[in-house]
N, C-alpha and C positions, 0 to 999 in steps of 0.2 A: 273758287278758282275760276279767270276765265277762262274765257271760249279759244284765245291767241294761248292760253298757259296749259290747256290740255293738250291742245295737238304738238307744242312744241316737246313736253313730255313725250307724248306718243312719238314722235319722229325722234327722240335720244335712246327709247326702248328698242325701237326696232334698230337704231343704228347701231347698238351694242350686241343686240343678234346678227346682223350681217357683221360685225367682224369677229366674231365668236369663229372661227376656222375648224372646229374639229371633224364639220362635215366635209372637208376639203381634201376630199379621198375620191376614189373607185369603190364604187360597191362591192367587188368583190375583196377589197379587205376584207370589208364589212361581214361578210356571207364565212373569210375561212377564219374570221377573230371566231363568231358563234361555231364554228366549226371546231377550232382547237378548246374550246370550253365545252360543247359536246361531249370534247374523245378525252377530257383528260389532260390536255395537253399543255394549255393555256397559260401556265405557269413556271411550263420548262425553257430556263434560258438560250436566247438563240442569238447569233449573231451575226450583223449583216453589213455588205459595206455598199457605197456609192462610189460609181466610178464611170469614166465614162470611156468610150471605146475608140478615139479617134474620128468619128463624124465630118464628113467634108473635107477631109484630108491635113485639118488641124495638127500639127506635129506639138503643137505645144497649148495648154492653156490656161488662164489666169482663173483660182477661186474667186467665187464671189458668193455673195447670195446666204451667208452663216448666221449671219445677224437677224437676218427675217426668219429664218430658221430657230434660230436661239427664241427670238417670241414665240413662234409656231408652238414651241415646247413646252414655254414658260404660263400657258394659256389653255393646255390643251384639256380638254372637260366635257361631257356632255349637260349640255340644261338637257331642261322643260319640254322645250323645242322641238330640242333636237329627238328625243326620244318618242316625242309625240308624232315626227314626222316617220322617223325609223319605221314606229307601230302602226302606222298608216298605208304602210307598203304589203303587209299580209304577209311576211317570208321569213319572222322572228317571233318567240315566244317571249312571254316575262320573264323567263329564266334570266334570257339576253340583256335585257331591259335592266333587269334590277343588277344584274353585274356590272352594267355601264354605269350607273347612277355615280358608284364611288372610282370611276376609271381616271387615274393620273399616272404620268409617266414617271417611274422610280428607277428605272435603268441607267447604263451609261453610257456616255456620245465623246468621240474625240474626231477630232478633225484637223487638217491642216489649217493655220489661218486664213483669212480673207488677203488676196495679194500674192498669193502663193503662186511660181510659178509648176504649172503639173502637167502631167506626161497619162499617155492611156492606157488605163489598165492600176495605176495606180488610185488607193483609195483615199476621196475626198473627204470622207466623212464614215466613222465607222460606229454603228449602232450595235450595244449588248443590252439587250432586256429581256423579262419574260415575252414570249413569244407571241402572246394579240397583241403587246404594246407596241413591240419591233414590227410589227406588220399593217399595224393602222398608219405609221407614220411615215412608211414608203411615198405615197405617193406627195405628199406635200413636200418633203425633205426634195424628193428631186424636183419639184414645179418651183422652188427658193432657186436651189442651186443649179439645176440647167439652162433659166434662163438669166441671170446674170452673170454665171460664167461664159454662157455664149457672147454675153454684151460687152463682156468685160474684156473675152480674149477679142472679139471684133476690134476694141476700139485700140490694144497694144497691138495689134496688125497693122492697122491705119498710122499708128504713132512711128511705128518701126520703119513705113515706106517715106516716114520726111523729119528730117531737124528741125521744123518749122511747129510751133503750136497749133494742136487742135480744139476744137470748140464740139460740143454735143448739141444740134440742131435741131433732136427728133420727133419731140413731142408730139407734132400735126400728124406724123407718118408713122406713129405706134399703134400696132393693135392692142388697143384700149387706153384707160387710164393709166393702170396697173404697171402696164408695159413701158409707157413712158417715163412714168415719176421712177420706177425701180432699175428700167431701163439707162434715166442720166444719173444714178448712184454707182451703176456696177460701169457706165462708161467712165465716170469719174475714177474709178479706180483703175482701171485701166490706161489712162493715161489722158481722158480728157479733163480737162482741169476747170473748166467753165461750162455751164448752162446757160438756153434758155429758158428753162424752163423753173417761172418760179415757184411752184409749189413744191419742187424740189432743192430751192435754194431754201425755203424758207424748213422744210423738214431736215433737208440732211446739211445744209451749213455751205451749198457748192457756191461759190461765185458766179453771180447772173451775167449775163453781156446781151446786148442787142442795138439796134437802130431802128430805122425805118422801111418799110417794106416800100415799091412800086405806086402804093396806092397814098402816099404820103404825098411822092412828087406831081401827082396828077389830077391832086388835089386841087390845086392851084394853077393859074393863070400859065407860069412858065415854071423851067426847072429850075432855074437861079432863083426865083422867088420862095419856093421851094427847100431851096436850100441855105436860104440866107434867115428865114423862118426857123426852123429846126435850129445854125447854130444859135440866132436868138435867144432860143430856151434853153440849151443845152450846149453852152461855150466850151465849158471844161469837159464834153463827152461828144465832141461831134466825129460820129463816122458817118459818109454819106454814100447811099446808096447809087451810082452812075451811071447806068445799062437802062434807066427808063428808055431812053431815045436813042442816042448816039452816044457810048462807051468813051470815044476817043474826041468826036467833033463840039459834044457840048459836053458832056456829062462830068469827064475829070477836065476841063478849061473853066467849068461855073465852081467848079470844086476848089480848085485854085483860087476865084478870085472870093469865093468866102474865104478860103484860109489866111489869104492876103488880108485881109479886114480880123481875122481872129488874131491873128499874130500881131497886127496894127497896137490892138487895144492889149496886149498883154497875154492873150488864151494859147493855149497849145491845143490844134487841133490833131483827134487820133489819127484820121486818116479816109482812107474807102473802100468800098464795099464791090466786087463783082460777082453778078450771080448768073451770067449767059455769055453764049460764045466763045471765041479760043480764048481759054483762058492765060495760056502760056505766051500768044502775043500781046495778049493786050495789056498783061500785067507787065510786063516788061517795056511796052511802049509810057503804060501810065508811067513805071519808075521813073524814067527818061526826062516825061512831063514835067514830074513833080520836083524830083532834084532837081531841073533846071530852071524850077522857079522859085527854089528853097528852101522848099520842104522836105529836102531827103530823112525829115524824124519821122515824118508818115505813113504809118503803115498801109500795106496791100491786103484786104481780108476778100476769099474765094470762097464762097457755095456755089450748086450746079450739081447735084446727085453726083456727091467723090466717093473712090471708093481706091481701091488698095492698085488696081489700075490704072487709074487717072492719077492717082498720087507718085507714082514709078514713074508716066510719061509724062507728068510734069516735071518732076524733079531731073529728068534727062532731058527735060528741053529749057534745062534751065530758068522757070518760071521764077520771076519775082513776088513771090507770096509768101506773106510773113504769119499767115494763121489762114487756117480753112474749119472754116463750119461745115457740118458732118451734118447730114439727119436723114434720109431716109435707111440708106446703105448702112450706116451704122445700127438705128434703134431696130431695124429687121434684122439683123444680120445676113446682108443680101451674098445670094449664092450658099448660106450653110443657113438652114430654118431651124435646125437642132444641134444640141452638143451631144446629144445620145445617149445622156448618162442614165445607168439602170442602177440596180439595187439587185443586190442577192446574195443570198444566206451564205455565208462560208466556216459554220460551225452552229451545234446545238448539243445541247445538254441530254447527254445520256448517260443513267446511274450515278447522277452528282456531278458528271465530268464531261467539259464541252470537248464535241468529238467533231474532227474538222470535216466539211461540208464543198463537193463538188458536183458545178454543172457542168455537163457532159455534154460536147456539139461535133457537127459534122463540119463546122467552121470553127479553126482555130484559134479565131478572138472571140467566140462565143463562148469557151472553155475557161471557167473561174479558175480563178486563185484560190486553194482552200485556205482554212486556218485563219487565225488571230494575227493578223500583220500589223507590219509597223513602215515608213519609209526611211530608208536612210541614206541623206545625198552626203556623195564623196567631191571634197574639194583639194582642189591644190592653189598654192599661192592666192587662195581668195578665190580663183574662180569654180564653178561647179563642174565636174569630169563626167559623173556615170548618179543616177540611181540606183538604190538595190533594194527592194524588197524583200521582205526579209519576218520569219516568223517573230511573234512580239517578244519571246523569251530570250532571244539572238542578242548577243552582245559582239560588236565589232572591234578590237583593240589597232589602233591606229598605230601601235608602234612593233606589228611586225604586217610582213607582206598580204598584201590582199588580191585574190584571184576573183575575177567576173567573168562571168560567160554568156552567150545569147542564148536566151531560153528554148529557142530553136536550132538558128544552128550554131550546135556547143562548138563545135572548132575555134570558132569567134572568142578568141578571152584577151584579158587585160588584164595586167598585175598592177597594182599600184602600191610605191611607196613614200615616204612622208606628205603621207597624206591628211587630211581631218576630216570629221563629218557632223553630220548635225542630222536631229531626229526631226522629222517634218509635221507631224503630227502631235498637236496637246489635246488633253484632258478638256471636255466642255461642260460636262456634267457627271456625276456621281451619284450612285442612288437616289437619282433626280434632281438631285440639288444644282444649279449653277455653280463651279465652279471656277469657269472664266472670268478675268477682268476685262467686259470687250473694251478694243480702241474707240475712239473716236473714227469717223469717215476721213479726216486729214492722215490719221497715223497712220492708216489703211494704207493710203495711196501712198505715201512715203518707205514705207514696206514694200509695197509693190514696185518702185524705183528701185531701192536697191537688191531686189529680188532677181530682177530682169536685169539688172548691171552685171551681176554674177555669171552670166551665162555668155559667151561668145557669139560674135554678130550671126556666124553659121549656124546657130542653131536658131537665133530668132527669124530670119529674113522670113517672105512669105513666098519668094519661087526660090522653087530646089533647095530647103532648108536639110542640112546634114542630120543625119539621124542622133539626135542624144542617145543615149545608152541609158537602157534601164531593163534592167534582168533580174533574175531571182537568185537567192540565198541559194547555195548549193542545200542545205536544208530546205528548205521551201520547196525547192524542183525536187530534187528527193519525193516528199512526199506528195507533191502529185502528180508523179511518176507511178507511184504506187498506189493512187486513189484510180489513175488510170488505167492501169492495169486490172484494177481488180473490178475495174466497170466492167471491162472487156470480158472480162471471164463470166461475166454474171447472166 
């Protein structure tokens, strides 16, 4: 073998140990798996959910992130490696070691789909396993779903402040690889429908878009050269960038007179690009331009770090922009860094029988939900009214009257009748098997459309959005009414 066929081996060995994920924890799993195998314990079924707590004042947010998850799962193993490094650390014996050897996950996951729209407090994702399996998988399960649901409700925010198409920009301005390629999948499903970014067109199927940057036009001699260059190569895809110099006095006049020569010869040109300055004048002035010499099929495309602000005061000053590329503000999720979602136990197995499980805070969004839940949204005429959480055993009969109340303050109820509902959460795995048939990332996003159509503009807006309603099962509050009372007394 040669000297170019050993190392290329060596670099597919090692690339298949870095994406081996099962060390994609907190050690302190790791410390109370050997723990609950220590005492006994390791084996007794527990059960846990993800959920996230309203973070940054989020009133609503889009799942994402299940698919990476669903691998996470479908993967999850100690090697060689991993075990060697374990026993490198001094703070595990063989006991540990030879347990892990045959560790795979045999429990069960249901979740709501990817698309879903979700409210706080409700669960994303609910894990039953024996009790090291449910606890090793914490920390990966929320690092999938925290952050692409953050990216993915960023980007239905951004989509909600304008009727205009958006584009995902962010690649450059992602902390890390990671963050970007997974970051324009979960903006895709949130409502950006195009990338730059191709290694994510080429993995997840998004449609690419782009032009020319600044350094294209300045390339050359002048900017008409520039631009008469580019449509050269690219007749049937010319957008051209305008703000190198002068936005108004040359940039969309050289732009005109290529389009003039692309229309000449037969081409449809797409249009232009601004990426500085007022953008609400100047798009409005190019409109002006461009219909007056034609081209009112032209589109207006805006970047310039947008964000859910600049997209309100543009659309109030009437900007003519017919798509805005997104990237830094979006792939960060600027002003919310986290969606906050935790993990925690809300039942375990004791005597054969899972007995439901609550945390106890001096704040009360800190205060779980106990018990095996389920969601269940109530609609009328199609659109969605109220959430209800609700223990998994609960059955809702839609053809007599139903009462809701604020988990707080009970005075708050709402009766509804002819109403329907629909259960939010499926089955993902079964004593470890797959289950699910995932979608494709299109039926994702078309999901996610008519997800977010179900809901009224009030509850989507991003200032002063109306509070949807999501309360618990008069059973559910029941019992932990009574989980809480009998903290108190303890």
């Amino acid at each position: 073998m040669e000297n170019k066929d050993i190392a290329q081996n060596t670099y597919l060995t090692e690339r298949v140990k870095t994406n081996n994920l099962t060390l994609l924890t907190d050690l302190y799993q790791l410390t109370m798996m050997n723990g609950y195998l220590k005492c006994g314990l390791w084996k007794k079924r527990a059960v846990f959910d993800v959920f996230y707590r309203g973070a940054g004042g989020y009133s609503y947010a889009i799942a994402a992130g299940l698919e990476q998850a669903i691998d996470y799962i479908l993967n999850l193993h100690f090697d060689k490696s991993d075990i060697e490094y374990l026993r490198s650390l001094g703070i595990f014996d063989e006991e540990f070691f030879r347990a892990l050897e045959g560790f795979r996950f045999t429990g069960d996951i249901k979740a709501v789909p990817e698309g879903t729209m979700i409210f706080p407090g409700e669960p994303i994702v609910t894990v039953s396993a024996p009790l090291w399996e449910a606890q090793l998988v914490e920390t990966a399960l929320l690092t999938f779903i925290n952050h692409q649901t953050l990216i993915a409700t960023k980007a239905a925010r951004l989509r909600e402040c304008t009727k205009n198409k958006i584009s995902e920009f962010g690649l450059r301005r992602a902390q890390g690889a990671d963050a970007g390629i997974y970051g324009a999948r979960a903006a895709y499903i949130g409502g950006c429908r195009t990338t730059s970014n191709v290694v994510a067109g080429k993995l997840f199927g998004i449609p690419v878009t782009g032009t020319h940057s600044h350094s294209w036009v300045m390339s050359f001699d002048s900017e008409l050269e520039a631009f008469e260059k580019y449509a050269e190569i690219y007749p049937d895809n010319c957008l051209l960038l305008v703000d190198t110099y002068n936005t108004l006095k040359s940039g969309v006049p050289n732009a005109i007179k290529v389009f003039d020569k692309l229309k000449a010869a037969g081409h449809k040109p797409i249009g232009i690009r601004l990426d500085s300055g007022d953008l609400a004048y100047l798009s409005r002035e190019a409109r002006k331009m461009l219909d007056a010499a034609g081209h009112d099929d032209c589109l207006i495309f805006a970047t310039n770090d947008l964000d859910e602000d600049i997209l309100l005061s543009l659309h109030a000053q009437e900007a003519k922009i017919d798509v805005y590329g997104i990237g830094t503000k979006l792939i960060t999720s600027y002003k919310n860094a986290s969606l906050g979602g935790v993990y925690k136990m809300c039942a375990m197995e004791e005597n054969g029988v899972l007995v439901p499980k609550i945390k106890v805070s001096n704040s009360h969004e800190k205060t779980t939900n106990p018990g095996v839940k389920k969601i269940v949204r109530i609609f009328k005429r199609g659109m969605a009214q109220a959430d209800l959480i609700c223990l998994e055993d609960e059955t809702i009969d839609p053809s007599k009257p139903l009462t809701i109340f604020h988990p707080e303050l009970t005075y708050k109820r709402m009766t509804f009748v002819d109403f329907e509902t629909k259960e939010l959460m499926t089955p993902i795995f079964k004593d470890g098997k797959l289950v699910y048939d995932l979608p494709t990332l299109k039926q994702i996003a078309e999901y996610e459309d008519q997800c977010v159509a179900q809901f009224f503009p009030e509850y989507r807006r991003v200032v002063n959005a109306q509070d949807y309603k999501v309360d618990l099962s008069k059973k559910l509050w029941t019992l932990k009414q009574q989980l809480l009372d009998r903290s108190a007394g303890e």
